[in-house]
py3Dmol code that shows the C-alpha trace and the ligand (Angstrom):
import py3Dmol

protein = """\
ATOM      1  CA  UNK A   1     -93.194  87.672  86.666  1.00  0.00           C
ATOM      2  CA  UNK A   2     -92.106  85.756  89.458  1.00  0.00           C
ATOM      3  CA  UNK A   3     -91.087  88.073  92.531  1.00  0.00           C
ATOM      4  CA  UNK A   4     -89.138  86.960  95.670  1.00  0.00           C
ATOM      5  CA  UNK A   5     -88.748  89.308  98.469  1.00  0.00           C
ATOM      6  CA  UNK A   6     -86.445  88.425 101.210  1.00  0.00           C
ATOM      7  CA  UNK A   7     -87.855  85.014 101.687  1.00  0.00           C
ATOM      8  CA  UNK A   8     -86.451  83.821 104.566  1.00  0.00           C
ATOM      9  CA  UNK A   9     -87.275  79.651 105.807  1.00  0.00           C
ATOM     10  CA  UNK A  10     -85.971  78.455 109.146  1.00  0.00           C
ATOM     11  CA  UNK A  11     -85.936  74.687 110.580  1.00  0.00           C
ATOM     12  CA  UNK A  12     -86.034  74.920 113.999  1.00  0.00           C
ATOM     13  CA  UNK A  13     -82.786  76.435 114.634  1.00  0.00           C
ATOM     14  CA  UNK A  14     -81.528  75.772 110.836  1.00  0.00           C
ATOM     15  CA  UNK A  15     -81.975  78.260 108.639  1.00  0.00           C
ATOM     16  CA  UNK A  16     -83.056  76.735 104.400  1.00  0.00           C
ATOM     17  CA  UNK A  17     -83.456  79.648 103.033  1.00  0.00           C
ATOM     18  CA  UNK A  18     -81.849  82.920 104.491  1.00  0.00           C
ATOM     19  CA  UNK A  19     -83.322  86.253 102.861  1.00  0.00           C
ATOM     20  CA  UNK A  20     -83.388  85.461  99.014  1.00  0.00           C
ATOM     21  CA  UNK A  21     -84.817  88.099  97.007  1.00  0.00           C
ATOM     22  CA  UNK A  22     -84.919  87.728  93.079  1.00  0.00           C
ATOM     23  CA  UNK A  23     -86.741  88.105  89.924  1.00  0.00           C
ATOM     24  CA  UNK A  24     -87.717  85.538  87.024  1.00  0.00           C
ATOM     25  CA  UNK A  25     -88.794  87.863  84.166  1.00  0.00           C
ATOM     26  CA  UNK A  26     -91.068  87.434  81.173  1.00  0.00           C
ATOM     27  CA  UNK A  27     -89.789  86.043  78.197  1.00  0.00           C
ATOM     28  CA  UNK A  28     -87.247  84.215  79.971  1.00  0.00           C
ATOM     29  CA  UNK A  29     -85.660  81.171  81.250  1.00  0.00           C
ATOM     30  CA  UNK A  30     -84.339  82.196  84.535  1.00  0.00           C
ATOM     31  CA  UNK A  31     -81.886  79.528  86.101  1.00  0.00           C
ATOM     32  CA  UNK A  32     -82.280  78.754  89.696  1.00  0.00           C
ATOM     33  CA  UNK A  33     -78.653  77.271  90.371  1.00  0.00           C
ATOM     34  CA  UNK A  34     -77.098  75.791  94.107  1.00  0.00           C
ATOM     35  CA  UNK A  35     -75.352  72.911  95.165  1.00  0.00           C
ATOM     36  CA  UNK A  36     -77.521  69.747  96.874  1.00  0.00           C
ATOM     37  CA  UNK A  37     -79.608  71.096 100.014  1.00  0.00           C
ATOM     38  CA  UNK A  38     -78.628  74.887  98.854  1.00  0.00           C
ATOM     39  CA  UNK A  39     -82.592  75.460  99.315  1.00  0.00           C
ATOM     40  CA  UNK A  40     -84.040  75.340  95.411  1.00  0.00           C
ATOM     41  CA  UNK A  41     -86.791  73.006  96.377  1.00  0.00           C
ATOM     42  CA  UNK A  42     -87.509  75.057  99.673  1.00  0.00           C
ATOM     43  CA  UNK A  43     -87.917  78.329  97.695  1.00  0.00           C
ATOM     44  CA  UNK A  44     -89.940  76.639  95.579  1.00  0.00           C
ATOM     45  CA  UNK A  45     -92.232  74.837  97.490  1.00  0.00           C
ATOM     46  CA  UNK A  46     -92.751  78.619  99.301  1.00  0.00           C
ATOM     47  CA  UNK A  47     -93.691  79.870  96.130  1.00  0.00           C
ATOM     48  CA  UNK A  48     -96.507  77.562  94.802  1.00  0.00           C
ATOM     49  CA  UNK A  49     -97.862  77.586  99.059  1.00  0.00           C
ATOM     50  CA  UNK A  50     -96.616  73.748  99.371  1.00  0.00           C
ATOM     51  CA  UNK A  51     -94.306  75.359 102.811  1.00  0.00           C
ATOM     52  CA  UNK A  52     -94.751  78.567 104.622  1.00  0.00           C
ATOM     53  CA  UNK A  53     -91.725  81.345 104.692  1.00  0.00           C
ATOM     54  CA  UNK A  54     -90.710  82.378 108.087  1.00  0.00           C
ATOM     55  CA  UNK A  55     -90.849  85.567 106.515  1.00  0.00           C
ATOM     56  CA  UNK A  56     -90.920  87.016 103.045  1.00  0.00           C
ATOM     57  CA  UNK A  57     -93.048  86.989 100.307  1.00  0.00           C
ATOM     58  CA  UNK A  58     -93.353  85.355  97.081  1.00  0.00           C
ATOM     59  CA  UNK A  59     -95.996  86.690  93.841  1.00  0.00           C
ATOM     60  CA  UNK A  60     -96.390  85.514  91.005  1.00  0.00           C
ATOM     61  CA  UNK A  61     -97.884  87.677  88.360  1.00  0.00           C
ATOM     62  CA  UNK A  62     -98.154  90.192  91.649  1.00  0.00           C
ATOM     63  CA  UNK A  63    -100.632  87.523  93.705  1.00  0.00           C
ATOM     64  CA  UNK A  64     -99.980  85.162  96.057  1.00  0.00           C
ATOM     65  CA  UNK A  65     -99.862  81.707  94.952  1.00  0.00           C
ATOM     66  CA  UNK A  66    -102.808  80.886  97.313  1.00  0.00           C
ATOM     67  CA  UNK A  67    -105.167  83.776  95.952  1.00  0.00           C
ATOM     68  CA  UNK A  68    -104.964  82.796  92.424  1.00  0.00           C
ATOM     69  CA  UNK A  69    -108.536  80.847  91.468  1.00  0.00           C
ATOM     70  CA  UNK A  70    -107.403  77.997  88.880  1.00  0.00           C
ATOM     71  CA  UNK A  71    -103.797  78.529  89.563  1.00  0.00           C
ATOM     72  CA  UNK A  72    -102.945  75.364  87.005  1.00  0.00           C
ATOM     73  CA  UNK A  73    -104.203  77.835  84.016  1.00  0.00           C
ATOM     74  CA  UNK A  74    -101.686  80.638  84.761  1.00  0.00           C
ATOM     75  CA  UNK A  75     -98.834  78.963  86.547  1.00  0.00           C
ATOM     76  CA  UNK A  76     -97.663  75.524  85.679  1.00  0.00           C
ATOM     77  CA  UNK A  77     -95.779  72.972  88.077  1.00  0.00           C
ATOM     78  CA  UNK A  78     -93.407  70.430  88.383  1.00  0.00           C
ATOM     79  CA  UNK A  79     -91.593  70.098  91.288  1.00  0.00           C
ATOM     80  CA  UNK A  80     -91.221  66.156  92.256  1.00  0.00           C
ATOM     81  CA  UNK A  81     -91.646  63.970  89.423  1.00  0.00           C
ATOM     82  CA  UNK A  82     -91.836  60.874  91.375  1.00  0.00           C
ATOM     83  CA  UNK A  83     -94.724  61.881  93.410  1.00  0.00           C
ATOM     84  CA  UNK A  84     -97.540  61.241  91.511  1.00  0.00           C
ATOM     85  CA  UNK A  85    -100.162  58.580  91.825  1.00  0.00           C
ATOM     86  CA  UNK A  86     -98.050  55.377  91.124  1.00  0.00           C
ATOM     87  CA  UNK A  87    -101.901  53.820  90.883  1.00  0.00           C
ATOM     88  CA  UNK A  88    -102.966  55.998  87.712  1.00  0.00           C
ATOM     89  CA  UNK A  89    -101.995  55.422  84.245  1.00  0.00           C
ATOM     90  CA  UNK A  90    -100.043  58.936  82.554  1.00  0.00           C
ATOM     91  CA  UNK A  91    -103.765  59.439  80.845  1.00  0.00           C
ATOM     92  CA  UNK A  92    -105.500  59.196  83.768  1.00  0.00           C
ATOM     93  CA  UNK A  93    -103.298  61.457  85.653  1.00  0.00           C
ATOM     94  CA  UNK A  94    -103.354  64.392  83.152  1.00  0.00           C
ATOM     95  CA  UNK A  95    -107.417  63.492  81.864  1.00  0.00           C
ATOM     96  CA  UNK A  96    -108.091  64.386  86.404  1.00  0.00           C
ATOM     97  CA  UNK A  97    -106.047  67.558  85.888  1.00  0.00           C
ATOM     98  CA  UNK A  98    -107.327  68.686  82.765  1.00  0.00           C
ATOM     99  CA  UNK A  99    -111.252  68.190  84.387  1.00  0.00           C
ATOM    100  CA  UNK A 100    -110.427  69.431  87.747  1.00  0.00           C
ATOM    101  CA  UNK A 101    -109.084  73.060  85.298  1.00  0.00           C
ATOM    102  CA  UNK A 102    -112.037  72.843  83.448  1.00  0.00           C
ATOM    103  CA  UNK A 103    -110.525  71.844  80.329  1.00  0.00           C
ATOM    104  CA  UNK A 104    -111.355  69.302  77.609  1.00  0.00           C
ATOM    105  CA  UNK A 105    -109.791  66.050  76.962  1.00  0.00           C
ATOM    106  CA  UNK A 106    -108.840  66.777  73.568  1.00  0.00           C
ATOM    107  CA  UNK A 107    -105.855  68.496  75.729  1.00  0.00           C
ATOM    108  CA  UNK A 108    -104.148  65.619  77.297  1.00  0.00           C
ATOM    109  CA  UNK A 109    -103.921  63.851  73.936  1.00  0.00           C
ATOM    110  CA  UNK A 110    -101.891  67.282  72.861  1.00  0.00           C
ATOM    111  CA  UNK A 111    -100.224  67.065  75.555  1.00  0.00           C
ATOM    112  CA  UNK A 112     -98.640  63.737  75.436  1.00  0.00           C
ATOM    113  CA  UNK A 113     -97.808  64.438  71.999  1.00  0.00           C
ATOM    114  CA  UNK A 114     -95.870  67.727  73.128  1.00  0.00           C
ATOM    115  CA  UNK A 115     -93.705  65.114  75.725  1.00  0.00           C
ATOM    116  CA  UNK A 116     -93.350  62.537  73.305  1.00  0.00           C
ATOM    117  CA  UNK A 117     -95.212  59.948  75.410  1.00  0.00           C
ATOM    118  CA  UNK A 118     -96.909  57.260  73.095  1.00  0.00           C
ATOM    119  CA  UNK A 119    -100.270  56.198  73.704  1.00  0.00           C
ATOM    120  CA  UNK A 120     -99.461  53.321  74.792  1.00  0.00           C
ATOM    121  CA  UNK A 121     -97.083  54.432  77.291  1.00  0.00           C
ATOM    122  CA  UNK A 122    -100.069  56.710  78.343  1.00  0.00           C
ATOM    123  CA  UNK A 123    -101.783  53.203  79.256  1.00  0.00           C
ATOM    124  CA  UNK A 124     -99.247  52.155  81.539  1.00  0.00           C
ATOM    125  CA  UNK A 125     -99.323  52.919  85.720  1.00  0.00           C
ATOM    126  CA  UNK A 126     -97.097  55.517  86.747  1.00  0.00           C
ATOM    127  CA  UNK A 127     -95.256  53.257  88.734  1.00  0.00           C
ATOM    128  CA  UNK A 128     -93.704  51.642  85.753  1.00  0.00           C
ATOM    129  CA  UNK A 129     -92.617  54.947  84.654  1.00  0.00           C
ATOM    130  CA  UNK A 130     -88.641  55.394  84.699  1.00  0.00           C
ATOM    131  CA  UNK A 131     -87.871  58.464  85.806  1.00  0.00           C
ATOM    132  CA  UNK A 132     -87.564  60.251  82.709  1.00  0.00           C
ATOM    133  CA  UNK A 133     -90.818  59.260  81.150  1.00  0.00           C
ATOM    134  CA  UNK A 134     -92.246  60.952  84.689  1.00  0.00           C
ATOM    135  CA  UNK A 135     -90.621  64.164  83.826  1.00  0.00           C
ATOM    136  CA  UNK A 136     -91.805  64.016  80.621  1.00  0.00           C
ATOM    137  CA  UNK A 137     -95.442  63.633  82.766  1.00  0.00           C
ATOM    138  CA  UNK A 138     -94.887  66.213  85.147  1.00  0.00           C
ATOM    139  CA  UNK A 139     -94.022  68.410  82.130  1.00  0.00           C
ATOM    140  CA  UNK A 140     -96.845  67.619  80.393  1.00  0.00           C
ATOM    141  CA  UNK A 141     -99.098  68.055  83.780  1.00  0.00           C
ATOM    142  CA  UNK A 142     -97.635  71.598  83.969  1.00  0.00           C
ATOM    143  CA  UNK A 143     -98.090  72.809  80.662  1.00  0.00           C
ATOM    144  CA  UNK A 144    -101.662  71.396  80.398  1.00  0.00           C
ATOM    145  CA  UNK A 145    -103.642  74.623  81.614  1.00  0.00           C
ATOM    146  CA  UNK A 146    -101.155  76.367  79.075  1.00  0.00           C
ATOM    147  CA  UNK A 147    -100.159  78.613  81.661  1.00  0.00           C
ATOM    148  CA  UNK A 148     -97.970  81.894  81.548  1.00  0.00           C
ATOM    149  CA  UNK A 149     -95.648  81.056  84.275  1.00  0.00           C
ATOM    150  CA  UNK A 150     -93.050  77.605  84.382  1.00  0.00           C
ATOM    151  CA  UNK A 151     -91.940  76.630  87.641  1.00  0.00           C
ATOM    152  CA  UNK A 152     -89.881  73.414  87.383  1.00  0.00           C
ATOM    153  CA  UNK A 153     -87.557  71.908  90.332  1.00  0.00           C
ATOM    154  CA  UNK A 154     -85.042  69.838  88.614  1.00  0.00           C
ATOM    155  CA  UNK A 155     -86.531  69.366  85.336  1.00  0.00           C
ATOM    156  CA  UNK A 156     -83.875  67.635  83.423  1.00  0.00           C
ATOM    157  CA  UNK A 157     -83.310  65.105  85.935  1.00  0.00           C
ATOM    158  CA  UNK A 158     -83.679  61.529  84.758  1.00  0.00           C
ATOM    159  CA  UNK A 159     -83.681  62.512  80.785  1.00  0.00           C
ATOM    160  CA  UNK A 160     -81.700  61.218  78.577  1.00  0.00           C
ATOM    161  CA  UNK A 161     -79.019  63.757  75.973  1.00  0.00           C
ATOM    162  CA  UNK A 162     -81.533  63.846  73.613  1.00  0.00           C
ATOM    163  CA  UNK A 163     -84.271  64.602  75.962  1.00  0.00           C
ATOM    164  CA  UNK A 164     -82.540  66.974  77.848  1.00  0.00           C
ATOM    165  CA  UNK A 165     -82.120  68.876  74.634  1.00  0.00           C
ATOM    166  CA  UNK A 166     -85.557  68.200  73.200  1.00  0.00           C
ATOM    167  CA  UNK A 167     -87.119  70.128  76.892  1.00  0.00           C
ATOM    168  CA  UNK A 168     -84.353  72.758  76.216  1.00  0.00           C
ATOM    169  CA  UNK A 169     -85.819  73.497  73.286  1.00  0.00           C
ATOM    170  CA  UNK A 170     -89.256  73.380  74.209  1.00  0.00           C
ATOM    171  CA  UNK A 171     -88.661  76.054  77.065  1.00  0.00           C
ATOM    172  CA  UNK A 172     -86.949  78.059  75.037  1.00  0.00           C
ATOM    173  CA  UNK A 173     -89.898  78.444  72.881  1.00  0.00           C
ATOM    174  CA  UNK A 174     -92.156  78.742  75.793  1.00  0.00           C
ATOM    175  CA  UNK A 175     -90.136  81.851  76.997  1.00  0.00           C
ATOM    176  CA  UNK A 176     -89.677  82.891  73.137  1.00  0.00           C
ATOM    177  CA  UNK A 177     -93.434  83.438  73.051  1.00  0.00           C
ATOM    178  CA  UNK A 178     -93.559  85.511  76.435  1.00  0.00           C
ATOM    179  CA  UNK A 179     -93.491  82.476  79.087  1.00  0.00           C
ATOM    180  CA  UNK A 180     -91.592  83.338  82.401  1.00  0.00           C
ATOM    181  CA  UNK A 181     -89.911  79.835  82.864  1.00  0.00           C
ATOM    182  CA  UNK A 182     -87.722  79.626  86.465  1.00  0.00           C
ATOM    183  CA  UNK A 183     -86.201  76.030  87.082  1.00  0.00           C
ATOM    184  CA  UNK A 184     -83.900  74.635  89.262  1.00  0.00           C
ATOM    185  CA  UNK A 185     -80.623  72.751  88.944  1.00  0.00           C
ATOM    186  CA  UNK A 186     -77.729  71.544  90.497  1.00  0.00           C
ATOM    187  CA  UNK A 187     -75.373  71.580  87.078  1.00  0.00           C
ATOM    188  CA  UNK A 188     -74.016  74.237  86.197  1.00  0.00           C
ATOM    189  CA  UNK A 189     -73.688  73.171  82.009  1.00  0.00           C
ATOM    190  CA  UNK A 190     -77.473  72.450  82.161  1.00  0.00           C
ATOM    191  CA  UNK A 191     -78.262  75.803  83.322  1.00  0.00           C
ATOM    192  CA  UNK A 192     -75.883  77.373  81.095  1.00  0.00           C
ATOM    193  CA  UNK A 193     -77.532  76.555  77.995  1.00  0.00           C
ATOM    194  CA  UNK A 194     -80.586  77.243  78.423  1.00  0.00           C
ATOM    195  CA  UNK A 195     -80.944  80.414  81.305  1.00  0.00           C
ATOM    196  CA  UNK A 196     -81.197  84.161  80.021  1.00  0.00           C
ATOM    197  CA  UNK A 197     -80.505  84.629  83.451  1.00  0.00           C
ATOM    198  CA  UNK A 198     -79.064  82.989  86.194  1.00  0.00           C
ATOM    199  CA  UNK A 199     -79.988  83.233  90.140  1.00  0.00           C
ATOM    200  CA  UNK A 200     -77.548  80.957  92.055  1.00  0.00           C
ATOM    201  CA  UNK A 201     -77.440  79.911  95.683  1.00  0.00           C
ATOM    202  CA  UNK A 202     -75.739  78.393  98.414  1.00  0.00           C
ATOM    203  CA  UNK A 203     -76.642  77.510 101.843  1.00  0.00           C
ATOM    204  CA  UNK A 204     -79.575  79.520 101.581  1.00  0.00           C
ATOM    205  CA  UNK A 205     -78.338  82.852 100.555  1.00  0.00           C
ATOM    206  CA  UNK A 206     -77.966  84.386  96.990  1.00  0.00           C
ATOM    207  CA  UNK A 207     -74.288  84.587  96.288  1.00  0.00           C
ATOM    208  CA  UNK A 208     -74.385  86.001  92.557  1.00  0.00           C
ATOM    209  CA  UNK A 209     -77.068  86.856  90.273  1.00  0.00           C
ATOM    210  CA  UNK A 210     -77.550  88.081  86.342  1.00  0.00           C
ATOM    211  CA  UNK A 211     -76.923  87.075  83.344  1.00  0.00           C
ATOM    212  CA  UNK A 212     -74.577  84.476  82.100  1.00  0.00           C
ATOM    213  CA  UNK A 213     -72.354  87.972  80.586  1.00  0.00           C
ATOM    214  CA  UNK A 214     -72.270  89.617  83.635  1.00  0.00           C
ATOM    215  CA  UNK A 215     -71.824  86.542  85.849  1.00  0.00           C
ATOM    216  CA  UNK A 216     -68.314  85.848  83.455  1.00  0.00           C
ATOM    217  CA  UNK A 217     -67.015  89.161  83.416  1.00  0.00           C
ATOM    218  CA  UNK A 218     -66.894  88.555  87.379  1.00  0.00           C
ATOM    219  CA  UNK A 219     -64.516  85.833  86.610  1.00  0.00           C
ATOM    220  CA  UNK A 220     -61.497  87.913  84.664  1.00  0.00           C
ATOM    221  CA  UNK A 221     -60.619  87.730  80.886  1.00  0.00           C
ATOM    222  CA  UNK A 222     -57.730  85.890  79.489  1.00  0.00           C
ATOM    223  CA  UNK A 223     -55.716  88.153  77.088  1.00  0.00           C
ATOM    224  CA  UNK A 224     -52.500  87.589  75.480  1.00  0.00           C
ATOM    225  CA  UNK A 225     -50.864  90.640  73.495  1.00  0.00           C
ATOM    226  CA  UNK A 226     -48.069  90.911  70.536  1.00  0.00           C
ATOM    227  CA  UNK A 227     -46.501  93.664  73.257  1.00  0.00           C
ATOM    228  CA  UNK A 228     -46.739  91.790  76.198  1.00  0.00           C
ATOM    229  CA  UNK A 229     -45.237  94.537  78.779  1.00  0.00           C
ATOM    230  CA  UNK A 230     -46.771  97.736  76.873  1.00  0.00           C
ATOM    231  CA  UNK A 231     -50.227  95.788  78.189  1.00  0.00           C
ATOM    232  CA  UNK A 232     -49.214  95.043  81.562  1.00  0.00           C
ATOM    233  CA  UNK A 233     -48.180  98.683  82.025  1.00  0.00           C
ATOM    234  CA  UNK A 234     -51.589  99.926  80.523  1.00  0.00           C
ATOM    235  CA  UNK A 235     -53.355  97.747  82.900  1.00  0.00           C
ATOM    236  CA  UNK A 236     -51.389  98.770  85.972  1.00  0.00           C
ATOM    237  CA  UNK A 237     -51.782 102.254  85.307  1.00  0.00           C
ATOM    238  CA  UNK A 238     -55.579 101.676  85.463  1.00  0.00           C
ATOM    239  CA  UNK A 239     -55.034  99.642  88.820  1.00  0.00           C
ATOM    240  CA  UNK A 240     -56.179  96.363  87.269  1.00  0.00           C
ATOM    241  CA  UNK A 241     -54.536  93.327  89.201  1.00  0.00           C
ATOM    242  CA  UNK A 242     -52.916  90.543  86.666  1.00  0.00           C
ATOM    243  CA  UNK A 243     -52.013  87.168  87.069  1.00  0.00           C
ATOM    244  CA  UNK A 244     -49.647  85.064  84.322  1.00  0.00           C
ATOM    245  CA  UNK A 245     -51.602  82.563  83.311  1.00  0.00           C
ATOM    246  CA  UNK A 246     -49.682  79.999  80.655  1.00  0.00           C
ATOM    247  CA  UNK A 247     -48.283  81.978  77.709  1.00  0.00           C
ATOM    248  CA  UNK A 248     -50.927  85.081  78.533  1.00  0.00           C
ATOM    249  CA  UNK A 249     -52.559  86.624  81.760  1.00  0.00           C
ATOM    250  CA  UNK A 250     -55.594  86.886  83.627  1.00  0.00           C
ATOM    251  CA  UNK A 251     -56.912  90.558  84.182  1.00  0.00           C
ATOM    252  CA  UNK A 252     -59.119  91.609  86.915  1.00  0.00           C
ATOM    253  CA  UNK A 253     -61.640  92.578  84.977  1.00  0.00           C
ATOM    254  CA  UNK A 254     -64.084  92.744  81.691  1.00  0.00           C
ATOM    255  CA  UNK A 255     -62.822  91.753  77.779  1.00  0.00           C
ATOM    256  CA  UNK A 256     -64.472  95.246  76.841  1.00  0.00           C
ATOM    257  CA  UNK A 257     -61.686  97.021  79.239  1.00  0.00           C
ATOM    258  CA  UNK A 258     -58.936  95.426  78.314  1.00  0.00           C
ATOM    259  CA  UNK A 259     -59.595  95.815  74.540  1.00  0.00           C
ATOM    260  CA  UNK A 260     -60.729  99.222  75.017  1.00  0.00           C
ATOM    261  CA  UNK A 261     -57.120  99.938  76.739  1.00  0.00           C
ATOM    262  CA  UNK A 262     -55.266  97.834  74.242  1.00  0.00           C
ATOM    263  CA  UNK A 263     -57.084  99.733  71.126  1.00  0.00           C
ATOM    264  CA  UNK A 264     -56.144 103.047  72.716  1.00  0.00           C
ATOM    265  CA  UNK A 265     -52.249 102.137  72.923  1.00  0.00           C
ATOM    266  CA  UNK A 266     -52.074 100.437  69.939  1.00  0.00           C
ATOM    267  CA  UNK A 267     -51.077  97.049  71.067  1.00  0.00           C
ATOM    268  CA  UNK A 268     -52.123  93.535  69.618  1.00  0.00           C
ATOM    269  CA  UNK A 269     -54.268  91.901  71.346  1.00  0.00           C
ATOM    270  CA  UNK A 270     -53.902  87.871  69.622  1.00  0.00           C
ATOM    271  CA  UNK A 271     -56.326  86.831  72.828  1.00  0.00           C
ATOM    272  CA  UNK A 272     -59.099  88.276  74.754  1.00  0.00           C
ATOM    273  CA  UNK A 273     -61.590  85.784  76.211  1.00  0.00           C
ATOM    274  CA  UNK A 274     -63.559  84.945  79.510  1.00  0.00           C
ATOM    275  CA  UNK A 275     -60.673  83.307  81.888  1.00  0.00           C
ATOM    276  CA  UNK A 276     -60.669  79.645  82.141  1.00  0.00           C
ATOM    277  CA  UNK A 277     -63.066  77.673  83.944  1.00  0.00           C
ATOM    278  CA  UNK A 278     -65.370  80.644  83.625  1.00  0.00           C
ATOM    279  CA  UNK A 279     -68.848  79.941  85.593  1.00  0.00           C
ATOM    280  CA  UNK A 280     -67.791  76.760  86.448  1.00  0.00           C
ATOM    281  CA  UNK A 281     -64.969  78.550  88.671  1.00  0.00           C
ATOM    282  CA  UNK A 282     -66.919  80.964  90.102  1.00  0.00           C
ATOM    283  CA  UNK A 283     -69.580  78.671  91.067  1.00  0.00           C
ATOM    284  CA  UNK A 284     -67.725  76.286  92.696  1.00  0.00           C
ATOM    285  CA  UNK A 285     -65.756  78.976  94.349  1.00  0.00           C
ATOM    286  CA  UNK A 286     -69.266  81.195  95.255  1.00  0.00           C
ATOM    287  CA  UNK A 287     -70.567  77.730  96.806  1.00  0.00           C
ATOM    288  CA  UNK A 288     -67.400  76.475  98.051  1.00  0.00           C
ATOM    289  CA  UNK A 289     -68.524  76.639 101.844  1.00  0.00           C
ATOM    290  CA  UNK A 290     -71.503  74.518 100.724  1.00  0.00           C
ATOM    291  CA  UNK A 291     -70.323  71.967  98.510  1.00  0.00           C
ATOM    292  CA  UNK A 292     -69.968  68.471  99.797  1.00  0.00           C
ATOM    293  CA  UNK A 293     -67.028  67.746  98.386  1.00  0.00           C
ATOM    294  CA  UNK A 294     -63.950  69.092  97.467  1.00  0.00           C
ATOM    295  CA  UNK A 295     -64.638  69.475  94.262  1.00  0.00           C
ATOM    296  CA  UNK A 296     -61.024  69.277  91.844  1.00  0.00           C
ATOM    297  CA  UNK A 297     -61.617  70.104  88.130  1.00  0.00           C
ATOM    298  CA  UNK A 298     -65.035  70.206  86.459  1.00  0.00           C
ATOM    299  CA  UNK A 299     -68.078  69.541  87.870  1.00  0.00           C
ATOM    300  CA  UNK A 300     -70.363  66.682  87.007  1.00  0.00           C
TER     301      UNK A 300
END
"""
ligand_1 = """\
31
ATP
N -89.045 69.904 106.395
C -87.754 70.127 106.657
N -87.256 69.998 107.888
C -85.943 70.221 108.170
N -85.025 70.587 107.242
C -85.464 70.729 105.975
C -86.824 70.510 105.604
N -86.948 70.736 104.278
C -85.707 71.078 103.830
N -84.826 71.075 104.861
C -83.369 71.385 104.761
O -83.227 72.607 104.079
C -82.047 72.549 103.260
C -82.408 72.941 101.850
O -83.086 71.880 101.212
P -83.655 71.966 99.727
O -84.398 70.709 99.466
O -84.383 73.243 99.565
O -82.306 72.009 98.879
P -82.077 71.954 97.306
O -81.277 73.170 96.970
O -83.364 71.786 96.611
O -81.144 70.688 97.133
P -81.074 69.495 96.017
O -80.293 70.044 94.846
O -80.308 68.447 96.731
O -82.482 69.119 95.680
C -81.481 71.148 103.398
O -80.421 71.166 104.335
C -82.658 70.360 103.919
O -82.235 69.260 104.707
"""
view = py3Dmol.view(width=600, height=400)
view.addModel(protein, "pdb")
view.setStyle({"model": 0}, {"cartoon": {"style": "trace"}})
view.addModel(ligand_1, "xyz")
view.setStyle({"model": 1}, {"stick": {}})
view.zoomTo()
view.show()
């Protein structure tokens, strides 16, 4: 388990990361979710002792970062794919890690297999990497020690569709089999698929947390009923705002509510879903002070 207590990072007089206290569990993929400069890489770098907090703490498995002997064999980490040694082929990069962690050679070859880098790829300098096949390094580099804990910044950057699926699979597995994986991202559909549960953040402070279900029912259900003011009435009685949306409305609160409601009076429901837009809304609106841009429609 990953464990962040009020981790607070200032910049002179700017504050990164302002008093950010979650959890990334075992047996989970827990999304770490913010616009650009939101502080993801900040929080991260705190974690694995790359940048002191200003206050705070960070464990990991209930240590600090810096007190765990062979760290690469119980927490694996990839947080900037592009700065490895441009000199080194991807062989020699993973063959020094696997020696400096003690472990045999027959484990890069595995490796590179698992990230679907060829040998002959493995032959080439990093610096003639695109940025994809250094992911697919970094991954590699981080799994190596086959650790218990995943901490990836931006994972997914650089891969192509079918590599972005192929790692989505391959951390799902990893947190299948008891693996605490907690990455980063600044898209909202990657982290969807993938995260059990969701942390996100913006301008430094946590503005929602929990799992994809509870995030949504934050962001009202759609319902549209055969009896159309018998529901409205049933919903003001229980003091839940509504707002006509198209041919049905958008109620103030969870599906299980309003069905429970509708089941008791009898009425039809012939929709009851998340409201539109769904995380994507309540993101943008969550980070809305923080986002660059005005930001019309989806998100890309
Ligand atoms: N060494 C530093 N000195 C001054 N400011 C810094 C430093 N490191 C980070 N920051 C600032 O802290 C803020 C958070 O940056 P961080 O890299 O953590 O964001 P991020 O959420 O990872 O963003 P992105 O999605 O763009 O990678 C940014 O405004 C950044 O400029």
């Amino acid at each position: 388990m990953i464990k962040v207590e009020n981790l607070t990072r200032t910049y002179g007089a700017y504050t990164a990361v302002d008093d950010v206290s979650f959890v990334a569990r075992p047996g989970r993929v827990t999304g770490f979710l913010g616009p650009n400069g939101a502080g993801k890489t900040t929080t991260m770098r705190i974690m694995v002792g790359l940048s002191a907090p200003t206050s705070g703490s960070v464990t990991i498995g209930g240590h600090r970062y810096a007190d765990i002997p062979n760290p690469g064999l119980h927490v694996g980490v990839l947080l900037d794919a592009t700065a490895q040694h441009a000199g080194r082929t991807g062989r020699e990069v993973l063959t020094l890690a696997a020696r400096t962690m003690g472990l045999p050679d027959t484990r890069v070859d595995e490796m590179l297999a698992l990230v679907g880098l060829t040998p002959e790829e493995a032959k080439r300098k990093v610096r003639n990497y695109s940025l994809g096949m250094r992911q697919r390094l970094g991954l590699a580099n981080a799994l190596l020690g086959d650790p218990q804990i995943l901490i990836l910044d931006e994972p997914a950057n650089g891969l192509d569709p079918a590599g972005i699926r192929w790692m989505r699979g391959l951390l799902k597995s990893y947190a299948e089999r008891g693996g605490t994986v907690l990455l980063s991202s600044h898209l909202l559909n990657e982290v969807q698929l993938i995260a059990d549960d969701i942390v996100m953040i913006g301008r430094g402070r946590i503005v929602a947390q929990g799992t994809p279900e509870s995030l949504l029912s934050r962001t009202g259900t759609f319902v549209r009923a055969a009896e159309t003011e018998e529901l409205l009435a049933a919903l003001a009685e229980h003091g839940v705002a509504v707002t006509p949306v198209g041919d049905g409305h958008r109620a103030d609160t969870e599906a299980l509510v309003v069905g429970k409601l509708a089941a008791e009076r009898q009425i039809t429901l012939i929709e009851l879903r998340p409201a539109d837009g769904g995380l994507e809304d309540l993101f943008l609106e969550l980070t809305a002070d923080t986002q660059r841009d005005a930001t019309e429609g989806a998100l890309a």
